[in-house]
C-alpha positions as CSV (number, residue, x, y, z in Angstrom):
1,X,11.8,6.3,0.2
2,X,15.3,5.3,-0.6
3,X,17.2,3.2,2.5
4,X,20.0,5.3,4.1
5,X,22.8,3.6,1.9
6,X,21.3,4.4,-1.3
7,X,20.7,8.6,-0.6
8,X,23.5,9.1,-3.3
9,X,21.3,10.5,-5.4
10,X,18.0,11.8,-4.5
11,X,14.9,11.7,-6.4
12,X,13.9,15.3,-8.0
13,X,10.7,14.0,-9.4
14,X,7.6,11.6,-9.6
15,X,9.1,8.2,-11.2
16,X,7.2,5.1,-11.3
17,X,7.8,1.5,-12.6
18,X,5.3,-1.6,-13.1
19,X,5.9,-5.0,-13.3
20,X,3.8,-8.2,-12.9
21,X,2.8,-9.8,-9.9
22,X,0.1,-12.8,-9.4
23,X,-2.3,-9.8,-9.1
24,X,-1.4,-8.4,-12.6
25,X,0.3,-5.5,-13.8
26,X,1.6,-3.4,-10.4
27,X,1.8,0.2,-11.2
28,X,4.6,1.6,-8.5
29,X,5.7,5.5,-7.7
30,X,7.7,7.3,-5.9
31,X,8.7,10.8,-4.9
32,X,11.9,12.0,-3.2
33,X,9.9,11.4,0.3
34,X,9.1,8.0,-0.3
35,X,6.4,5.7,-2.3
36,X,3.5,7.5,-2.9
37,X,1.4,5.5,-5.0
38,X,0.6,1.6,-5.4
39,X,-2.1,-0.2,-7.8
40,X,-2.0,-3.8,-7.3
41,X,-3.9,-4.7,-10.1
42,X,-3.6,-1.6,-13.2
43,X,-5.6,-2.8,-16.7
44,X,-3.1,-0.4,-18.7
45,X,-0.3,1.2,-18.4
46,X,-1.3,4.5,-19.5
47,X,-4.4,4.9,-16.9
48,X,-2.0,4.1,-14.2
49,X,0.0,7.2,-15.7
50,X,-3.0,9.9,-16.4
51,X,-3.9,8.4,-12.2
52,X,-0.2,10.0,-11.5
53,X,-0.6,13.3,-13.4
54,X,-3.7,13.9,-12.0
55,X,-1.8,14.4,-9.0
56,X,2.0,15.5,-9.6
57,X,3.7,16.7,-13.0
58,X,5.2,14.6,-15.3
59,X,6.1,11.3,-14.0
60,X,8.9,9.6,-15.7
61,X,9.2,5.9,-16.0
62,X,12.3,4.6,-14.0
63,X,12.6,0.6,-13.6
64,X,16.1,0.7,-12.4
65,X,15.4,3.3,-9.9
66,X,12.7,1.2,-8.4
67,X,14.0,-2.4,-9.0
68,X,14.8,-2.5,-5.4
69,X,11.1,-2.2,-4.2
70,X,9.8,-4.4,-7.1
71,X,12.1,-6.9,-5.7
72,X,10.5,-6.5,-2.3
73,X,6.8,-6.6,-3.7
74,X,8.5,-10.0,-5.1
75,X,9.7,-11.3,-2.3
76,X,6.2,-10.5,-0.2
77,X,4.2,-12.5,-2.8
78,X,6.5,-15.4,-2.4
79,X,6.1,-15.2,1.3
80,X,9.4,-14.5,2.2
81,X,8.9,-10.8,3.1
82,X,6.3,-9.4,6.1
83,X,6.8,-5.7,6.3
84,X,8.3,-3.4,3.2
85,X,11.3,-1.4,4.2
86,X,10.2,1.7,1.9
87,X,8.5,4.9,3.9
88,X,5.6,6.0,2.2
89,X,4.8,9.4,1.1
90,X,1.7,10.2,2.4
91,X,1.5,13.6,1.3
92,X,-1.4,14.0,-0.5
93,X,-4.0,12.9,2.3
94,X,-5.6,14.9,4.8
95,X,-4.1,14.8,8.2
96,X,-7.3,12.5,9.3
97,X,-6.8,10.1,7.0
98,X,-2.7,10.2,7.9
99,X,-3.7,9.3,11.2
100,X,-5.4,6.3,9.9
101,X,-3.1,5.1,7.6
102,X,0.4,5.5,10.1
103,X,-1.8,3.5,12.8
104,X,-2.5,0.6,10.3
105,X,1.0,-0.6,10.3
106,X,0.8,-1.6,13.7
107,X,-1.7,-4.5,12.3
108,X,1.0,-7.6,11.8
109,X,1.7,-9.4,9.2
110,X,-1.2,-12.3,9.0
111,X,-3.6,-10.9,11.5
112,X,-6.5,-8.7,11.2
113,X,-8.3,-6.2,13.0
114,X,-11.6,-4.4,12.5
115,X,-12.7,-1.1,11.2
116,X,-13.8,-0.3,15.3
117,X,-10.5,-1.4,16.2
118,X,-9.0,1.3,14.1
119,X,-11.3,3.9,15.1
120,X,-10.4,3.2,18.6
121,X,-7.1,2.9,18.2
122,X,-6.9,6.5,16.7
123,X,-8.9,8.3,19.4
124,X,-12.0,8.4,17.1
125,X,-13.8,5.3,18.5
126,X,-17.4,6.8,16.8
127,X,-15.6,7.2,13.1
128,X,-15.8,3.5,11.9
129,X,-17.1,4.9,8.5
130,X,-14.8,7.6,8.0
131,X,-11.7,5.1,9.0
132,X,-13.5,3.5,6.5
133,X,-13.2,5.9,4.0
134,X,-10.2,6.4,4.7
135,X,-8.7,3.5,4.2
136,X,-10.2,2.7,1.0
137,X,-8.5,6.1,0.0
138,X,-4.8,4.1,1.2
139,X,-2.9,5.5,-1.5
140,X,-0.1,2.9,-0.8
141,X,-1.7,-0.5,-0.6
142,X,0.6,-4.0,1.4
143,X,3.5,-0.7,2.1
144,X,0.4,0.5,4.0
145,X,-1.5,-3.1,4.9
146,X,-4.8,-1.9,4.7
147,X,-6.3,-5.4,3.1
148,X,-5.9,-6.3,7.0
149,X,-8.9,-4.5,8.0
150,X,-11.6,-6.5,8.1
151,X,-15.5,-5.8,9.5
152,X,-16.7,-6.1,13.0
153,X,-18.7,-9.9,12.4
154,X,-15.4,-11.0,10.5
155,X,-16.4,-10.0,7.1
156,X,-14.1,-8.3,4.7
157,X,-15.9,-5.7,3.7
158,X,-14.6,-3.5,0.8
159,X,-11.6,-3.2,-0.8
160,X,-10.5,-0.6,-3.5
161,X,-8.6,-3.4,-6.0
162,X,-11.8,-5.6,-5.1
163,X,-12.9,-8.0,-2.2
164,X,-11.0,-11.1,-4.1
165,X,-7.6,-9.0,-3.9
166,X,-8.3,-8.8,0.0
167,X,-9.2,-11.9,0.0
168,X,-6.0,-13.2,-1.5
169,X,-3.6,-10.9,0.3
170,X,-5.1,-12.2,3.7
171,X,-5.0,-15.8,2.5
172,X,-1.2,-15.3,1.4
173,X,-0.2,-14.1,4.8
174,X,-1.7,-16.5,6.4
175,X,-0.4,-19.2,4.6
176,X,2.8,-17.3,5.0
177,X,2.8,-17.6,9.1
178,X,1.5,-21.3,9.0
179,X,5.2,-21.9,7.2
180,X,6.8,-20.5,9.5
């Protein structure tokens, strides 16, 4: 999770920060291996919380810790950032849906590509559903860009924060490249 120059002190547990973005509240965590939870859009604080401890043990809020990738969430909703320089920690999903999630990085910034496209592109060109399934299950949405997966006839399709978050993420990185 942390950049090379700031391993000083490693993480020994779950810590998470939120902050507002033109989406909302963003709920953000992270483990010693790297961000391992994103919601773009949280209604409260503590749901976002009970979400965490359903999954790891006591998560402890941590702003300064994280201020570094709430400036890059920042920075990408102001278009001046394409790709987040924090690894995920994608721990907690099986190794199919691992294999979806590493391949949708490879989608750049502004384009889109189609459910088929990332069943194809894993090796698993019959599994449109289940890439499907699992990237609705993207535990680390825009780290992991999976609002750039789109349906076959150029629909969106679904999205877990909602169609109108894909809609806007896709519309903001396009605009993004047209300045450019």
């Amino acid at each position: 999770m942390l950049k090379p120059s700031e391993r000083s002190k490693p993480l020994k547990r779950l810590i998470y920060t939120t902050f507002n973005s033109p989406l909302g509240k963003t709920g953000v965590a992270a483990t010693p291996y790297g961000i391992c939870r994103v919601v773009l859009s949280i209604k409260k604080e503590s749901e976002f919380i009970e979400t965490l401890k359903a999954i790891y043990h006591s998560p402890k809020k941590q702003p300064r810790q994280l201020l570094e990738i709430e400036k890059e969430f920042h920075l990408y909703f102001s278009g001046k950032l394409k790709k987040f320089s924090y690894k995920p920690d994608l721990r907690q999903g099986t190794h199919f849906q691992q294999r979806v999630w590493e391949k949708l990085v490879f989608i750049p910034f502004g384009e889109t590509r189609s459910y088929q496209w990332l069943a194809v592109a894993i090796s698993q060109p019959k599994a449109c559903r289940a890439v499907g399934n699992a990237n609705g299950k993207n535990p680390v949405p825009l780290i992991i860009p999976c609002h750039r997966v789109i349906q076959k006839n150029g629909t969106l399709g679904g999205f877990t924060g909602g169609t109108h978050l894909k809609r806007y993420l896709i519309n903001l990185e396009k605009e993004t490249c047209a300045n450019f």
